[in-house]
DRENDO-1510 file (C-alpha; in Angstrom, 1 decimal, always signed):
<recs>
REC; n; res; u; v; w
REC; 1; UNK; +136.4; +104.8; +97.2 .
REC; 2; UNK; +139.4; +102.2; +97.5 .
REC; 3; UNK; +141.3; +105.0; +99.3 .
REC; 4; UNK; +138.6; +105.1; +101.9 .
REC; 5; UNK; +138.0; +101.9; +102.7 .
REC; 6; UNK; +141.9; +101.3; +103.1 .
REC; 7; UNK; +142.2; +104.4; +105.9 .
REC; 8; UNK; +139.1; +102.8; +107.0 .
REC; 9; UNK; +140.1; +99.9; +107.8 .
REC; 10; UNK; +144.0; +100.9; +108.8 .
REC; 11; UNK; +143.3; +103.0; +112.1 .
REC; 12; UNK; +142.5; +99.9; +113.7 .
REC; 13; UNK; +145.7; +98.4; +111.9 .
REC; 14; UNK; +147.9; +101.3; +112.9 .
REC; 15; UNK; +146.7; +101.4; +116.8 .
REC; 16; UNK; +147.7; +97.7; +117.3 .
REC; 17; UNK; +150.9; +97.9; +115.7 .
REC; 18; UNK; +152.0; +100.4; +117.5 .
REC; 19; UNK; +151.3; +98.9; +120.8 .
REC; 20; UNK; +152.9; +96.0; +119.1 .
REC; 21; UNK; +155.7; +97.8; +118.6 .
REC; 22; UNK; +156.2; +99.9; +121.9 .
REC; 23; UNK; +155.6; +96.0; +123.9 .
REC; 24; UNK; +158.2; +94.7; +121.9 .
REC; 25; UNK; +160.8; +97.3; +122.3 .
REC; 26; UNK; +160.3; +97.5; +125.6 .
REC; 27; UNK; +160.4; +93.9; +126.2 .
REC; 28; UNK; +163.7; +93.4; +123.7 .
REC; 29; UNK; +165.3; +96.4; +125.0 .
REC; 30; UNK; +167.4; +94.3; +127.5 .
REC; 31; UNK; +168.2; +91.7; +125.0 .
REC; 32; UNK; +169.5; +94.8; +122.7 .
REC; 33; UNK; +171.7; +96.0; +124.8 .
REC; 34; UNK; +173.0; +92.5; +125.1 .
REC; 35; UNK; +172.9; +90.9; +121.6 .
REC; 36; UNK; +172.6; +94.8; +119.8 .
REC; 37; UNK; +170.8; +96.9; +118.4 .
REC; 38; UNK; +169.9; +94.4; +115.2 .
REC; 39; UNK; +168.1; +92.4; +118.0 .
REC; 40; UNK; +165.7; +94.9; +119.1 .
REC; 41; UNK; +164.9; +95.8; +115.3 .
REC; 42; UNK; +163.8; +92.3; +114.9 .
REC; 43; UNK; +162.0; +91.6; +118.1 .
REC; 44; UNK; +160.0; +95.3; +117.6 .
REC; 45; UNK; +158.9; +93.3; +113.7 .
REC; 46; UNK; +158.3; +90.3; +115.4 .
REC; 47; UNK; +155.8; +91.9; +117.3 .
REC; 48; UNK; +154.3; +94.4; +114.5 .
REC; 49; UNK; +153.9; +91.7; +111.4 .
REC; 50; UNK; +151.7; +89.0; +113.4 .
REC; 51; UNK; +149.0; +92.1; +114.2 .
REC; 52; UNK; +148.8; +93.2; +110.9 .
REC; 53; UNK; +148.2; +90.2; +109.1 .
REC; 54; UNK; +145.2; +89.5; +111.6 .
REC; 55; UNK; +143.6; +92.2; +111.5 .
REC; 56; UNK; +143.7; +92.4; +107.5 .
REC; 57; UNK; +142.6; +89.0; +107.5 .
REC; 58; UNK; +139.6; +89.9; +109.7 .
REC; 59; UNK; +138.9; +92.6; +107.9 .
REC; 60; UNK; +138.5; +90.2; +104.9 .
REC; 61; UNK; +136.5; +87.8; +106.6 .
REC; 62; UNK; +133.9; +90.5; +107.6 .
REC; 63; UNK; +133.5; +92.1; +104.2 .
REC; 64; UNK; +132.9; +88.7; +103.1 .
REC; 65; UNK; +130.5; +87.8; +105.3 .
REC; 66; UNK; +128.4; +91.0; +104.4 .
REC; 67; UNK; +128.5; +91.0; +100.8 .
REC; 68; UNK; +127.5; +87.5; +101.2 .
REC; 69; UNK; +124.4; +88.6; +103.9 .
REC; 70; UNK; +123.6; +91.4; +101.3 .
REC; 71; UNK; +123.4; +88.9; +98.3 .
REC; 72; UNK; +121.3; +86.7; +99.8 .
REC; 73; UNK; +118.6; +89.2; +101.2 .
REC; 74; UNK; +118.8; +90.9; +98.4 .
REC; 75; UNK; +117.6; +87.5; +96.2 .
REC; 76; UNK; +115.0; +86.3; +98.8 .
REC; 77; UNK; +112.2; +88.1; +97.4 .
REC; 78; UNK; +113.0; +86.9; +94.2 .
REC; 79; UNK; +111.6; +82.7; +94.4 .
REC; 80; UNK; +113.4; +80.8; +91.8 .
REC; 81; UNK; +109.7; +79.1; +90.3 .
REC; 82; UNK; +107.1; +80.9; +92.0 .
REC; 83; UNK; +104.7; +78.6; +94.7 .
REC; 84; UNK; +105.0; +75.2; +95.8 .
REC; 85; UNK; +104.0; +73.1; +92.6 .
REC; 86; UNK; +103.5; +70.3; +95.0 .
REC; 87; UNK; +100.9; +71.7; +97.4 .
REC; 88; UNK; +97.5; +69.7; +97.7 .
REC; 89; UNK; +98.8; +67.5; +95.0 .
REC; 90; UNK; +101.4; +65.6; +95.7 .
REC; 91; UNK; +100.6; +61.6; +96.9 .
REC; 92; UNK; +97.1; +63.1; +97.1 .
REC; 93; UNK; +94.6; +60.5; +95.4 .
REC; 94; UNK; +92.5; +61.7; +92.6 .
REC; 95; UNK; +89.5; +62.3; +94.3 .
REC; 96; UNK; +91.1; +64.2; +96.9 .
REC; 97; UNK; +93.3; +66.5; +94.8 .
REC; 98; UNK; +92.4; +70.5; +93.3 .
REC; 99; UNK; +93.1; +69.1; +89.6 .
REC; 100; UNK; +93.9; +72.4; +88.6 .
REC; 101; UNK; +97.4; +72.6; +90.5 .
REC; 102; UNK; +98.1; +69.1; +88.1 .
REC; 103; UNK; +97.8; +71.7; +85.4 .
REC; 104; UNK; +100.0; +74.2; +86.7 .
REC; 105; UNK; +103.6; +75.1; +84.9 .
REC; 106; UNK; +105.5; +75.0; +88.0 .
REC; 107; UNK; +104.2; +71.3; +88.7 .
REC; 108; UNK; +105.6; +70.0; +85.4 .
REC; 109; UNK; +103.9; +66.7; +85.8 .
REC; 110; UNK; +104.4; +66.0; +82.0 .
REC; 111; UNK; +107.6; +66.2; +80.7 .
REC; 112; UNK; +108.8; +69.0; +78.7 .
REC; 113; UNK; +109.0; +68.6; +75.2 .
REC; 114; UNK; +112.0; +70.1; +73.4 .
REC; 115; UNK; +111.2; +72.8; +71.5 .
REC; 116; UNK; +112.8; +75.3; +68.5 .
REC; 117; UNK; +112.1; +78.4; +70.9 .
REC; 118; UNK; +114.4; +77.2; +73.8 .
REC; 119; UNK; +117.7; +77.0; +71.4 .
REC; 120; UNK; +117.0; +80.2; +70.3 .
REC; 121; UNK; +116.0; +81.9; +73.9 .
REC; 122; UNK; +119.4; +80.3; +75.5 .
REC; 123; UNK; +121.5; +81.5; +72.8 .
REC; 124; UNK; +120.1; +84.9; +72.7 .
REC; 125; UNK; +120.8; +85.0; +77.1 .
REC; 126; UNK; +124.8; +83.8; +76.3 .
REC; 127; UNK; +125.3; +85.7; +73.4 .
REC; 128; UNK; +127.0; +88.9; +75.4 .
REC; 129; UNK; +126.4; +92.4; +75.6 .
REC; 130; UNK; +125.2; +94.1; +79.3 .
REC; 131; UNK; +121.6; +94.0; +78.6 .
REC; 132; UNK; +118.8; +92.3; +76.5 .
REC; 133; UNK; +114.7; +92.3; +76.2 .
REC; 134; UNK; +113.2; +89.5; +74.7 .
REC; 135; UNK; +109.3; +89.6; +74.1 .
REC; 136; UNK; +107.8; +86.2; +73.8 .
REC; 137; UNK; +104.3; +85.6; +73.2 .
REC; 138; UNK; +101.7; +82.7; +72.6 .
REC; 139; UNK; +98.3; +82.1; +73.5 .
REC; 140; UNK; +97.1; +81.6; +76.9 .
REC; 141; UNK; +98.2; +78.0; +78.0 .
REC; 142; UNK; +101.0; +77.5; +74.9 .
REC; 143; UNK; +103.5; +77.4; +77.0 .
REC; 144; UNK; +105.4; +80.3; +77.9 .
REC; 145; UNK; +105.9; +80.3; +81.7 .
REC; 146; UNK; +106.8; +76.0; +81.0 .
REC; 147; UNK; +109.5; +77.6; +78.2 .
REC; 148; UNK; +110.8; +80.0; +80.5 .
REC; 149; UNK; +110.8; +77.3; +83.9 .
REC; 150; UNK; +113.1; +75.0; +81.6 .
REC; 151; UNK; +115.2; +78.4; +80.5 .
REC; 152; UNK; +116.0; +78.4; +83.8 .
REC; 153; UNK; +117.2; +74.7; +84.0 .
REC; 154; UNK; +119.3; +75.4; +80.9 .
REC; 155; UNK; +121.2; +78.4; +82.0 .
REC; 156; UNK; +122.2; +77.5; +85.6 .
REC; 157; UNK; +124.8; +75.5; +84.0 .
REC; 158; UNK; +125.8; +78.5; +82.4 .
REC; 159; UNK; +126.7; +80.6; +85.1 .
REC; 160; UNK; +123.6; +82.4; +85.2 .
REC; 161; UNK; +120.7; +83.0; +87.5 .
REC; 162; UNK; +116.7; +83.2; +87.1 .
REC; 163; UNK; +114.5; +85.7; +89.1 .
REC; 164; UNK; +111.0; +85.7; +88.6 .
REC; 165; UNK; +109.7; +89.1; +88.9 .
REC; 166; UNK; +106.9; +89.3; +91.3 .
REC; 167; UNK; +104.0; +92.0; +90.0 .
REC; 168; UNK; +104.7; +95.1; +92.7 .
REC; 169; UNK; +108.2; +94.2; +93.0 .
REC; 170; UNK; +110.2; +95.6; +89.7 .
REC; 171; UNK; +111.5; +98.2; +91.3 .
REC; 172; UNK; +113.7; +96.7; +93.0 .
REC; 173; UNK; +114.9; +93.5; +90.7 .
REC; 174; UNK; +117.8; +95.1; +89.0 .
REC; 175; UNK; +119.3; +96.1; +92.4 .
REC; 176; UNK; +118.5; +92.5; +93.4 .
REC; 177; UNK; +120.8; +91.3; +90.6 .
REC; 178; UNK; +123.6; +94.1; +91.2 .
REC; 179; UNK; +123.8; +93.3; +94.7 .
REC; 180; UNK; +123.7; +89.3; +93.5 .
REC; 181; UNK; +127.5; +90.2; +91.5 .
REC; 182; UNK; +125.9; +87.0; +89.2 .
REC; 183; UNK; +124.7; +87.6; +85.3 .
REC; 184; UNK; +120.8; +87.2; +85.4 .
REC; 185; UNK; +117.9; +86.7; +83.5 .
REC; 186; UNK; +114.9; +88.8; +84.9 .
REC; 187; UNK; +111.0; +87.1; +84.2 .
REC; 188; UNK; +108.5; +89.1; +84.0 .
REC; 189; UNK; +105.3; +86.9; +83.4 .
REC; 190; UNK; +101.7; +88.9; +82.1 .
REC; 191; UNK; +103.8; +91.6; +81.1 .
REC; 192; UNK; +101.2; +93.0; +79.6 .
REC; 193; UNK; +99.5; +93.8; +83.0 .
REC; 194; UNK; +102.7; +95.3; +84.7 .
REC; 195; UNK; +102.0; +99.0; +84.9 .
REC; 196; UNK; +105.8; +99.1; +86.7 .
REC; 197; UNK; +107.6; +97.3; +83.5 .
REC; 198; UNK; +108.5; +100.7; +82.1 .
REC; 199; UNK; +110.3; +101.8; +85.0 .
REC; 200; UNK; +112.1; +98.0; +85.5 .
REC; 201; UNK; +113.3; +98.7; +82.1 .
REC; 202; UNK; +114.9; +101.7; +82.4 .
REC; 203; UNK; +116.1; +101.1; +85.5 .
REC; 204; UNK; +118.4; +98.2; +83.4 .
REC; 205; UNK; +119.0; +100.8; +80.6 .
REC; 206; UNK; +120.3; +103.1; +83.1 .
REC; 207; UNK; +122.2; +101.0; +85.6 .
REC; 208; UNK; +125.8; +100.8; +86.5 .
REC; 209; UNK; +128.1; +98.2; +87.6 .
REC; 210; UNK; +125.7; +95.6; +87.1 .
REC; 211; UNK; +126.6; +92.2; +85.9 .
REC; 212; UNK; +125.1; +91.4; +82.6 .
REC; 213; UNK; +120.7; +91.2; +82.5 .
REC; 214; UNK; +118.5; +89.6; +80.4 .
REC; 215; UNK; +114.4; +90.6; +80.9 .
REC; 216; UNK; +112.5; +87.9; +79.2 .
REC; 217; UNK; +108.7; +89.4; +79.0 .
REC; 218; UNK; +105.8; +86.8; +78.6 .
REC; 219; UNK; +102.8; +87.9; +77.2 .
REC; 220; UNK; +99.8; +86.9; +75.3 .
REC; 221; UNK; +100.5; +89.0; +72.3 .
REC; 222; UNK; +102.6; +92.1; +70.9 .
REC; 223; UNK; +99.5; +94.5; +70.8 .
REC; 224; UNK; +98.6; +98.1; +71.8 .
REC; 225; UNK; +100.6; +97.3; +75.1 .
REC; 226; UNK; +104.1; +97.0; +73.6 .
REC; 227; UNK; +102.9; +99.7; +71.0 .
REC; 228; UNK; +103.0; +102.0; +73.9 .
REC; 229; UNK; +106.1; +101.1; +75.8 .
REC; 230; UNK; +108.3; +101.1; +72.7 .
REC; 231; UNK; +106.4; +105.0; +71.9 .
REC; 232; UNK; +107.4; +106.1; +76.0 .
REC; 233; UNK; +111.2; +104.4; +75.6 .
REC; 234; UNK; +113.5; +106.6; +75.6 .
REC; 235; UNK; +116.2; +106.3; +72.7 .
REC; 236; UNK; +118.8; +104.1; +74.9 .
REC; 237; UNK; +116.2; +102.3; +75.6 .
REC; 238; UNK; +114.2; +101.8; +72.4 .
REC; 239; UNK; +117.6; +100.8; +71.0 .
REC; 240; UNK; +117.7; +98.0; +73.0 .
REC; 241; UNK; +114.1; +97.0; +72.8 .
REC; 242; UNK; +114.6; +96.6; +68.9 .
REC; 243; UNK; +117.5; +94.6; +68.8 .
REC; 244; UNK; +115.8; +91.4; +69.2 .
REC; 245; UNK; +112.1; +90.7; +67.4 .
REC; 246; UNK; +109.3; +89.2; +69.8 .
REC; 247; UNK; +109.5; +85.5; +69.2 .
REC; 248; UNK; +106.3; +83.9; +69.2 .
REC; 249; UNK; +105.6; +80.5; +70.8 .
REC; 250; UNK; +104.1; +78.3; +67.5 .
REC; 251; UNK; +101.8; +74.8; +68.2 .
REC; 252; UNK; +103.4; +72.0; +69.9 .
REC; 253; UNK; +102.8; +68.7; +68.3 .
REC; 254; UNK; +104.4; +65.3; +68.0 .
REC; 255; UNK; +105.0; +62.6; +65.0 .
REC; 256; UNK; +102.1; +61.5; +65.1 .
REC; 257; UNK; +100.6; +64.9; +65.8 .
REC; 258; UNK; +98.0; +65.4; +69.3 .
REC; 259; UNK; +97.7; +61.7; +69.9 .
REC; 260; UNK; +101.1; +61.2; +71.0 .
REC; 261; UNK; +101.1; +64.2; +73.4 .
REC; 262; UNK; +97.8; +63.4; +74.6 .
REC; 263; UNK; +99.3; +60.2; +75.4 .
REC; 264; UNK; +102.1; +60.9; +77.0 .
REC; 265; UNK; +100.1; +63.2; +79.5 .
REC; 266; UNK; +97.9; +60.3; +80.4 .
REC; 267; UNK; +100.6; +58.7; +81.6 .
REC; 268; UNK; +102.1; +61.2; +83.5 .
REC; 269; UNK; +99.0; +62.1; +85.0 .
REC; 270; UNK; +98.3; +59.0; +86.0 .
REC; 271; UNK; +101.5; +58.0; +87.3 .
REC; 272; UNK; +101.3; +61.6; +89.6 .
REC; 273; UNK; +98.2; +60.2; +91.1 .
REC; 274; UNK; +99.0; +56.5; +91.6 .
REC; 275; UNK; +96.5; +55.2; +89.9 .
REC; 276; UNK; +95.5; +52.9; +86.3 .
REC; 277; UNK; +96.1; +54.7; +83.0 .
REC; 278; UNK; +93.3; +54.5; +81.1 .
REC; 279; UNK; +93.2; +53.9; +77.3 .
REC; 280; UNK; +91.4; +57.0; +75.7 .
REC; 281; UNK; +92.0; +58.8; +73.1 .
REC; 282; UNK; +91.3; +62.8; +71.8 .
REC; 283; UNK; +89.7; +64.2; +69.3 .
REC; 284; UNK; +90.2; +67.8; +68.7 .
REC; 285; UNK; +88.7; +69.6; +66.3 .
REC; 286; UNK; +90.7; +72.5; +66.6 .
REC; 287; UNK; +94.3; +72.1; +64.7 .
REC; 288; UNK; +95.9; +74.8; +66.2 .
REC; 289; UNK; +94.8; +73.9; +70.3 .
REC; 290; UNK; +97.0; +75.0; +72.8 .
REC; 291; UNK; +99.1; +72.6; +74.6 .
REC; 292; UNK; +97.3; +73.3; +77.6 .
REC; 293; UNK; +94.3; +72.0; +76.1 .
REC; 294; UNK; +95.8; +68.8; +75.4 .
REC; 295; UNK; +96.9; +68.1; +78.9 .
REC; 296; UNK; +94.0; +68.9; +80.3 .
REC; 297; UNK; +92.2; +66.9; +77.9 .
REC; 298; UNK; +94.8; +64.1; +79.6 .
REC; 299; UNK; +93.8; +65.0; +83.2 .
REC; 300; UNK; +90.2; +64.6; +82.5 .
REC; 301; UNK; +90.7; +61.1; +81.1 .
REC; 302; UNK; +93.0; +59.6; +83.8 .
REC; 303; UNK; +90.2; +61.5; +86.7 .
REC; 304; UNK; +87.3; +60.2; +84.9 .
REC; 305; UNK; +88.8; +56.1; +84.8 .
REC; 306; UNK; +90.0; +56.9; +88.3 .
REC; 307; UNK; +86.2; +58.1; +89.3 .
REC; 308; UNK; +84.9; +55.1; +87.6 .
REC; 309; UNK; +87.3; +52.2; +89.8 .
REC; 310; UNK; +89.4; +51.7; +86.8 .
REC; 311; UNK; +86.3; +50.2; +84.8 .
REC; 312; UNK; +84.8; +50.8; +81.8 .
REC; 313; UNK; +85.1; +51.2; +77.6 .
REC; 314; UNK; +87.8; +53.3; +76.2 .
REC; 315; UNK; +86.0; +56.9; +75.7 .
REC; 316; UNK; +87.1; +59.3; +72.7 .
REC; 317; UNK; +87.7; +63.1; +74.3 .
REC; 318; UNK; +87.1; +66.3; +72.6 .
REC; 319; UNK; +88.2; +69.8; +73.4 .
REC; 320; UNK; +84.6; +70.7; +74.3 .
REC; 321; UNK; +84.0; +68.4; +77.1 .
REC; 322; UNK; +87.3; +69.3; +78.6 .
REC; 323; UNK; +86.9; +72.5; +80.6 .
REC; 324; UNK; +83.3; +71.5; +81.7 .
REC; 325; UNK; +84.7; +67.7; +82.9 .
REC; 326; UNK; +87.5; +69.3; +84.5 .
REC; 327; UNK; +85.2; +72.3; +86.2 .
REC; 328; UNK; +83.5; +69.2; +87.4 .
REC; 329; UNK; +85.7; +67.8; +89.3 .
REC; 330; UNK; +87.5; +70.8; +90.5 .
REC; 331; UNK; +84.0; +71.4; +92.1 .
REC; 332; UNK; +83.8; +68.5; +94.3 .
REC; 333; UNK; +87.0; +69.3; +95.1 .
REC; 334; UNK; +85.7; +73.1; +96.0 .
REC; 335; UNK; +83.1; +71.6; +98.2 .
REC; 336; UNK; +85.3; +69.0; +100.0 .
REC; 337; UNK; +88.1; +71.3; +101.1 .
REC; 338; UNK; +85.8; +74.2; +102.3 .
REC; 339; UNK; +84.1; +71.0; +104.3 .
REC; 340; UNK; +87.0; +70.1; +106.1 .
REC; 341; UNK; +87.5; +74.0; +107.1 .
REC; 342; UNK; +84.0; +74.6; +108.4 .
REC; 343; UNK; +83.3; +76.8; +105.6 .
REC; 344; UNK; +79.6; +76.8; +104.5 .
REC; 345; UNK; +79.5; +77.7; +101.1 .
REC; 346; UNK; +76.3; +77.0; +98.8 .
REC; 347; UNK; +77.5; +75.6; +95.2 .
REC; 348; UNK; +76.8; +79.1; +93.3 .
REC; 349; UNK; +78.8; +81.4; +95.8 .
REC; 350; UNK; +81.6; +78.5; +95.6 .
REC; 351; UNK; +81.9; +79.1; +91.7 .
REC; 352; UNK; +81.5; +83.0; +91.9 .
REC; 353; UNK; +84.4; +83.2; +94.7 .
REC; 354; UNK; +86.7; +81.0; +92.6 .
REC; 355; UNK; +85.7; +82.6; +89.3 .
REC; 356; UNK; +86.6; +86.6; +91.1 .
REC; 357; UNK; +89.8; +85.3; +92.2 .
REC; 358; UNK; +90.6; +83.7; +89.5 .
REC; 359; UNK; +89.9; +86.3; +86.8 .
REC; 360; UNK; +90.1; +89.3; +88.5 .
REC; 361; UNK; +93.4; +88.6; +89.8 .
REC; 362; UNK; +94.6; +88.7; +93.8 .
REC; 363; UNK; +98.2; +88.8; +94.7 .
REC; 364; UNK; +97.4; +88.8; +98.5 .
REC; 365; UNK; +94.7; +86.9; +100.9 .
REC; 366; UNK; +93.6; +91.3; +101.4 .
REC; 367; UNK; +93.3; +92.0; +97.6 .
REC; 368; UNK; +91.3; +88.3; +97.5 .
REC; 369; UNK; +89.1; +89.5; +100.5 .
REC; 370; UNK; +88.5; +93.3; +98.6 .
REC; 371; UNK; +87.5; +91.8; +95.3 .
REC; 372; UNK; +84.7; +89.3; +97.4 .
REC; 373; UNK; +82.9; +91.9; +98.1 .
REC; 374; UNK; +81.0; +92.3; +94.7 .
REC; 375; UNK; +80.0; +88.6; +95.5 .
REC; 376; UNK; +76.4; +89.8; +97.0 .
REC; 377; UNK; +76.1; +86.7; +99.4 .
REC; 378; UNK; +79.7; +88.1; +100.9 .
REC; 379; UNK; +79.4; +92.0; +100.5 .
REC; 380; UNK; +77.7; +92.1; +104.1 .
REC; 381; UNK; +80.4; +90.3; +106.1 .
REC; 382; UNK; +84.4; +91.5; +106.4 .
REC; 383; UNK; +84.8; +88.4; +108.4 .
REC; 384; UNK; +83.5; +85.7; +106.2 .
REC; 385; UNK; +85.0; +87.7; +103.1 .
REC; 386; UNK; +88.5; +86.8; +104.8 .
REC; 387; UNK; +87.5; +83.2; +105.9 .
REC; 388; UNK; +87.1; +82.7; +102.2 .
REC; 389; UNK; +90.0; +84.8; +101.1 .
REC; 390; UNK; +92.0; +82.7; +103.2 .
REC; 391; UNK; +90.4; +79.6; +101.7 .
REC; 392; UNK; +90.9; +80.5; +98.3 .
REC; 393; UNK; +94.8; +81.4; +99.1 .
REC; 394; UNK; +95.4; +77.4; +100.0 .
REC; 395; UNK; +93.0; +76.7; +96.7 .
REC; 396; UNK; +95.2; +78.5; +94.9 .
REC; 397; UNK; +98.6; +80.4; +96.1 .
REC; 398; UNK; +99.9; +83.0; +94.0 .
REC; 399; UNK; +102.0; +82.3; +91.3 .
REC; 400; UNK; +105.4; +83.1; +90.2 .
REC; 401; UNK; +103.9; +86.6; +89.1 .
REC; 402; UNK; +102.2; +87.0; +92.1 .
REC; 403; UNK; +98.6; +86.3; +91.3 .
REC; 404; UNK; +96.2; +84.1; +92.4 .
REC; 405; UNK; +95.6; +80.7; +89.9 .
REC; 406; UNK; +98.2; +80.8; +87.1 .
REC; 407; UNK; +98.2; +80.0; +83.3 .
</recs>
């Protein structure tokens, strides 16, 4: 290959120097016959050495420029954290704003809190060797795509990248990193839904020339999904699969247990939106809730004092009236944005478009507009089934794994 390249890029080299040459023999032949024949020698070099050396150097300068071009295109489709954590949120006032985004990993509105599971994830990425799989797991809202977010942050100063594998695109992420010439850590969030993951592993397994890969899989659990990929792994690649055990994501908790994360949500949340932090406090009577639970729990509290003017007694939360306070007010905010489109959208085909799109899954405004069509009020209309699709897109954009909503 080196030998190619070189004759390659030499015919251009050789044709100018040897005009360079004839021109200044020609020219210096007079001069030679005056001054002798060591003139000539040196006027014919003068001639030859200033051609070469420019073309080599733009030879240089145009491989650079390509491998640079191919790098970059080759990393566009891979967004560093997914959507825009700001959209619809950001210097929005509470009344106007989809809470939900608030709640959204990539928005990181509260700050992380340092965690046993990040040392051990970073060192694991450094530690060398060509290629790793992690597995990590937790419960839906624990924290795993947060984790993975501040990964990211850690290992930048490491030298290394972070592409977020988009669902339908892991067959081309390992070329992404190849072509990138930078070590990598490829995220794959709800791995457990990634038909393609098999084939993205192997591909690593199997791949040459590569700088060195780390695939960090998020999932909700280790079950009869991971049962089967290790089973259809072949023995490269169930060798590397069992090198390092599935670290689980455990409860997340302060000194003084929930109260002081609950706490320090309330602040954050209110400080995103501009507005009074109330004093409330939660009462959970589930030990083991999820992080998410807590900040949500937050939310509610800063939305409600903020719905209220900033008046009334301190109120006590539990987990239970979370998700139907926070439904609540994501509704109104339903109503108001599809308003302010033209959209006219009774309550109860509002809540059944949100909840297909939601739980179903849409990585595109055409998958969104397929699904709608088991809502009966939209099965009759393609039109109005992509008026909504588009509606639900600016709800909620995809995320980093290329659905619509996000945990």
């Amino acid at each position: 290959m080196r030998h190619s390249c070189v004759v390659g890029m030499n015919s251009r080299v050789v044709v100018l120097a040897v005009l360079s040459v004839v021109l200044a023999v020609v020219l210096g032949f007079e001069a030679g016959l005056r001054a002798g024949p060591l003139a000539g020698v040196l006027s014919a070099l003068a001639g030859f050495v200033p051609a070469v050396v420019w073309e080599l150097a733009r030879g240089w300068r145009e491989r650079a420029a390509s491998v640079a071009e191919k790098r970059a295109a080759a990393l566009e489709v891979f967004a560093s954290t997914g959507p825009r954590a700001d959209a619809g949120v950001a210097g929005d006032s509470a009344a106007d704003s989809g809470a939900a985004w608030l709640l959204r990993p990539e928005a990181e509105v509260v700050g992380f809190r340092p965690r046993p599971e990040l040392g051990e994830l970073a060192g694991w990425c450094v530690g060398g060797g060509r290629l790793g799989v992690r597995l990590v797991t937790g419960e839906g809202g624990s924290g795993k795509t947060r984790l993975a977010l501040q990964l990211e942050r850690e290992l930048a100063g490491h030298g290394w990248r972070t592409l977020w594998v988009q669902r339908g695109r892991e067959g081309s992420a390992v070329a992404a990193v190849r072509d990138s010439g930078e070590p990598a850590v490829l995220v794959a969030d709800y791995a457990e839904t990634r038909p393609d993951l098999a084939g993205l592993l192997a591909e690593a397994v199997a791949a040459g020339g590569c700088p060195d890969v780390r695939v960090v899989l998020l999932a909700r659990s280790a079950g009869e999904w991971w049962r089967q990929l290790l089973a259809g792994a072949d023995y490269r690649l169930s060798v590397v699969l069992e090198q390092a055990e599935p670290l689980c994501l455990g409860p997340l908790t302060g000194a003084d247990g929930w109260q002081e994360l609950f706490g320090e949500a309330v602040t954050a949340f209110a400080g995103r939106l501009g507005v009074a932090r109330p004093d409330a406090r939660l009462l959970l009577d589930d030990p083991g809730a999820v992080v998410l639970v807590v900040h949500a729990a937050a939310l509610l509290a800063v939305l409600d004092h903020a719905a209220a003017g900033g008046g009334g007694p301190a109120r006590v939360y539990s987990a239970g009236e979370v998700l139907t306070g926070l439904l609540g007010h994501e509704a109104r905010y339903w109503h108001k944005s599809a308003v302010a489109r033209g959209l006219v959208l009774d309550t109860g085909v509002q809540r059944l478009a949100v909840a297909v799109a939601c739980l179903a899954g849409a990585g595109s405004e055409s998958e969104a507009a397929g699904l709608l069509a088991c809502v009966p009020d939209l099965a009759g209309s393609a039109e109005r089934r992509g008026q909504v699709a588009r509606w639900l897109h600016d709800l909620y954009p995809a995320s980093a794994s290329g659905d619509m909503g996000g945990e």
